[in-house]
N, C-alpha and C positions, 0 to 999 in steps of 0.2 A: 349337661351333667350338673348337679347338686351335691350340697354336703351329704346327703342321704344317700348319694350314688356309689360316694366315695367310705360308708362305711364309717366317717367319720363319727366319733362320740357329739351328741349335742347334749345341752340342758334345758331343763323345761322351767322360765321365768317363774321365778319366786312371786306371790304375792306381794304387791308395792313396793318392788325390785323391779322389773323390768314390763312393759305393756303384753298384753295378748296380741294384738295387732295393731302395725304400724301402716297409715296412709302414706304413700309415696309421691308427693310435687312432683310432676317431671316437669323440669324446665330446658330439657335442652332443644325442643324449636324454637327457644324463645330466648335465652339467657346464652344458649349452647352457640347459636346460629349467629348469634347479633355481633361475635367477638372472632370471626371469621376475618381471612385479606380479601376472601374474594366471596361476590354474592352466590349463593346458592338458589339455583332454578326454582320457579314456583309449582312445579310438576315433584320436583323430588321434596320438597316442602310438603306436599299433599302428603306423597306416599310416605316417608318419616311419618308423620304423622298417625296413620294409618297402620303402618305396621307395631305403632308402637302400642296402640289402643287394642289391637289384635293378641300382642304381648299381654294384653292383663291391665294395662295402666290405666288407673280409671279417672285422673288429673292429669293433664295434657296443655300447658300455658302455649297457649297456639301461636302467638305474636305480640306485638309492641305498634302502638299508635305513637309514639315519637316522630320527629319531625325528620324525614327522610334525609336531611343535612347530616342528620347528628350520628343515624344510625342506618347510612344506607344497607346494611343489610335485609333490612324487614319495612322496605318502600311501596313493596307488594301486601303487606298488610290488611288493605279494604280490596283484593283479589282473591287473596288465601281465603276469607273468612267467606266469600260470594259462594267459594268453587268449594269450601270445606265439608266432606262426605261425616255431618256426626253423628257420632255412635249414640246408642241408647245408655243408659248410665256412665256416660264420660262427660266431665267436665272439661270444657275448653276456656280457660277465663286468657281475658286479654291485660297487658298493662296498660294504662291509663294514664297520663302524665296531667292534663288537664281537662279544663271543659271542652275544649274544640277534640279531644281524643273521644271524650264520653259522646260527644256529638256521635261519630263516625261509629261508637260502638252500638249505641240504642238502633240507630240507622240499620245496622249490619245483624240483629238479633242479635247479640252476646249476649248473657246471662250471668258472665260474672266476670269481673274485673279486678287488677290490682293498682295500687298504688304505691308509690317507691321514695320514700322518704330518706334522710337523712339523722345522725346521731352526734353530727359535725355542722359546725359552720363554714368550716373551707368546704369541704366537699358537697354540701347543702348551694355554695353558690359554683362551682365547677360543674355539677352533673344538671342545677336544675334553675341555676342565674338567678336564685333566690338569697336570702338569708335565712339562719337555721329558726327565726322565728315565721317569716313570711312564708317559709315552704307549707304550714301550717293551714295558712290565711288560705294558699291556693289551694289546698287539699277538700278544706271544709267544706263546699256546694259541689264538688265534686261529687265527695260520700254521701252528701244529702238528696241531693237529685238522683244519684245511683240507686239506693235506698228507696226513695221514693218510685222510681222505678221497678222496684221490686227485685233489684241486682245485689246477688249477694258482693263484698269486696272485702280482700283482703289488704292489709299493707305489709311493705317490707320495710326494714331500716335494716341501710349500711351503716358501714362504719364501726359496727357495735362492738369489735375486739383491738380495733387499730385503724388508727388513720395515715395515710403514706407522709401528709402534712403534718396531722398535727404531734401525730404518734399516740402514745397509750390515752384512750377514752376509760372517763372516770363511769363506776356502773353508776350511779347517781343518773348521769347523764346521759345513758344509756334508756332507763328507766323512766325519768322526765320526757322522754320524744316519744318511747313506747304507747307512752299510758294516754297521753294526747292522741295518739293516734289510734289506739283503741276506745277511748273516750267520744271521738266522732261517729263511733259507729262500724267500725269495722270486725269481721266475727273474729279473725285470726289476725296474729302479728307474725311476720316472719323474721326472724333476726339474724341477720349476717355479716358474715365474716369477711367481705368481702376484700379482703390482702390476706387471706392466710395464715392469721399469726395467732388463731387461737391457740391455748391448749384446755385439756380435758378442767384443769382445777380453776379454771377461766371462765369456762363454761360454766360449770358450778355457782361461782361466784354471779355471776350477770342472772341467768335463771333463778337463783334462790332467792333473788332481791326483789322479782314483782311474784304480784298477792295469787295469781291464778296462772296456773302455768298451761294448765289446758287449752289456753287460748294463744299459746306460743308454739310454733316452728322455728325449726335451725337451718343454717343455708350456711354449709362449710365449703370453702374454698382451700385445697390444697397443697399449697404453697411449701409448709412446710413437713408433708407428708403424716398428717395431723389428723385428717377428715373425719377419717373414721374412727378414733379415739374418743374425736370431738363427740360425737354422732352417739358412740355409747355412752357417755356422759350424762348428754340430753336424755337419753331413755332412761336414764334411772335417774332422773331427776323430774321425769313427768312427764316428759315431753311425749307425743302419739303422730305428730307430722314431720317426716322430714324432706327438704328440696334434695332433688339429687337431678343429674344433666345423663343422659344416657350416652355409655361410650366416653365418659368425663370430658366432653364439650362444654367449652365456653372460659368467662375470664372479664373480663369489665375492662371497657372502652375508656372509662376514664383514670382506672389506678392498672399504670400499667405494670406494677412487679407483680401482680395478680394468676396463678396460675387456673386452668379447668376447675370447674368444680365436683363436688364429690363424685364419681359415677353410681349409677344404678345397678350399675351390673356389681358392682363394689360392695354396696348397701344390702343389696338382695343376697349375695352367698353369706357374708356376717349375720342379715337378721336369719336366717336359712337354718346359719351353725347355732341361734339362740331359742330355736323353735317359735321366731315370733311368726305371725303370719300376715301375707303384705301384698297376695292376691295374684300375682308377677309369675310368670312364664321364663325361667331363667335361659332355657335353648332360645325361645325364640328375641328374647331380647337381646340376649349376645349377635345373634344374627342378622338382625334389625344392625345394631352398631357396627355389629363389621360391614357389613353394607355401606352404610354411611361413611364410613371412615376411607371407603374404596371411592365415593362421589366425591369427596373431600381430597382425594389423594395421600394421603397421609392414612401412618397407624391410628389406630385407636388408642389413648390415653389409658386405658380401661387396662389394669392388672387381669382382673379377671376374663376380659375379654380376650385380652393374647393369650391368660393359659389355655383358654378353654377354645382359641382358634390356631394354637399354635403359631403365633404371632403379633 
């Protein structure tokens, strides 16, 4: 079902109000899976995968080279990516934390990778046993040899709305770790929210303050039932990528009052009702999630997905 199924009134984006089409991040085998109690099979890892690329999705963050201590979830990492069936215009990019990660990804054919910075000093040394300048230093030959590899890579920064430490981050300082970390080389920044405490005139703020916004994504985490406010914000402020976790899977391992992040299934009936266009199979992605959420044993997080499976 769609808003078109239901009749509903849509509006067709103003010029320099809202985008024609929006790219959709899917991170939930990646972001979604990694924030589980229990590991998920590497068979059903394949198939997610698979059905979700089938859905329409044509970004698919496949896994995480972290160091299987930190994030036993994704230990199968260099198995996923051997036995991974990929599609012809899908991107599958991997995270990347260091050089020994980048090792294992050139190794394994990936073609494009992320990196996961900080916007914090506490949190710069909890997630990555750095300081918020050194996380910098370790980034740098990362992006360079990636690059020179001919890997595209994007970066993330936490932290950018709220730290569970240190609490309200200054956009200043938001802005300063962004623009280094586009400055090394990186095509896109993702910027998140990662405790949930944005709001929409937040968003505003932190976006309006770097010079190219083209080059920015959002990564809303829904804590406070937020996401998607947050999410139109972004659009009409420039933005053309947004992260979204299908079935609103996932939440970070290290700030634990963190809830799932935005779902997909979420993002796609809102862009649906604005006439943007975002490529997405709305039937089959609810189906895909309610599946998963049966492997998981648990509902699905997903609004949309319970109305649209009656549970």
């Amino acid at each position: 079902m769609s808003v078109r199924d239901l009749n509903l009134p849509q509006r067709e984006p103003s010029r320099g109000e809202l985008p024609s089409r929006v790219t959709i991040w899917e991170v939930g085998p990646r972001d979604g899976l990694q924030n589980e109690q229990t590991v998920v099979g590497l068979g059903t890892k394949l198939e997610f995968l698979d059905r979700l690329a089938a859905a329409g999705l044509g970004t698919l963050e496949a896994t995480s080279f972290v160091h299987p201590k930190w994030v036993p979830q994704l230990a199968d990492a260099d198995d996923l990516l051997a036995k991974l069936d990929r599609r012809e215009n899908v991107r599958y990019p991997v995270l990347v934390p260091n050089e020994r990660g980048l090792d294992r990804a050139l190794a394994l054919g990936v073609e494009s990778i992320a990196i996961f910075g900080s916007a914090t000093e506490t949190f710069a040394r909890k997630n990555l046993n750095r300081s918020f300048d050194e996380q910098f230093a370790m980034f740098e030959p990362v992006v360079r040899r990636a690059r020179h590899e001919g890997l595209e890579v994007r970066a993330y920064l936490s932290m950018c709305f709220g730290d569970p430490w240190e609490g309200a981050v200054a956009v200043d300082q938001v802005v300063t770790a962004g623009r280094r970390l586009l400055d090394m080389g990186c095509f896109q920044l993702s910027l998140g929210d990662t405790i949930g405490v944005a709001t929409p005139g937040h968003v505003e703020a932190v976006l309006g303050a770097f010079d190219d916004v083209t080059r920015l994504a959002v990564h809303f985490h829904d804590t406070y039932g937020q996401a998607l406010s947050n999410t139109l914000a972004a659009l009409r402020a420039g933005v053309t990528t947004v992260d979204s976790s299908a079935g609103g899977l996932g939440g970070c391992p290290y700030a634990k009052a963190a809830t799932g992040n935005l779902a997909t299934e979420d993002l796609v009936w809102m862009l649906d009702g604005l006439g943007i266009d975002h490529g997405v199979d709305l039937d089959a992605l609810v189906r895909t999630s309610a599946w998963m959420a049966q492997q998981l044993g648990r509902p699905s997080p997903s609004r949309v997905v319970k109305a649209l499976t009656g549970g």
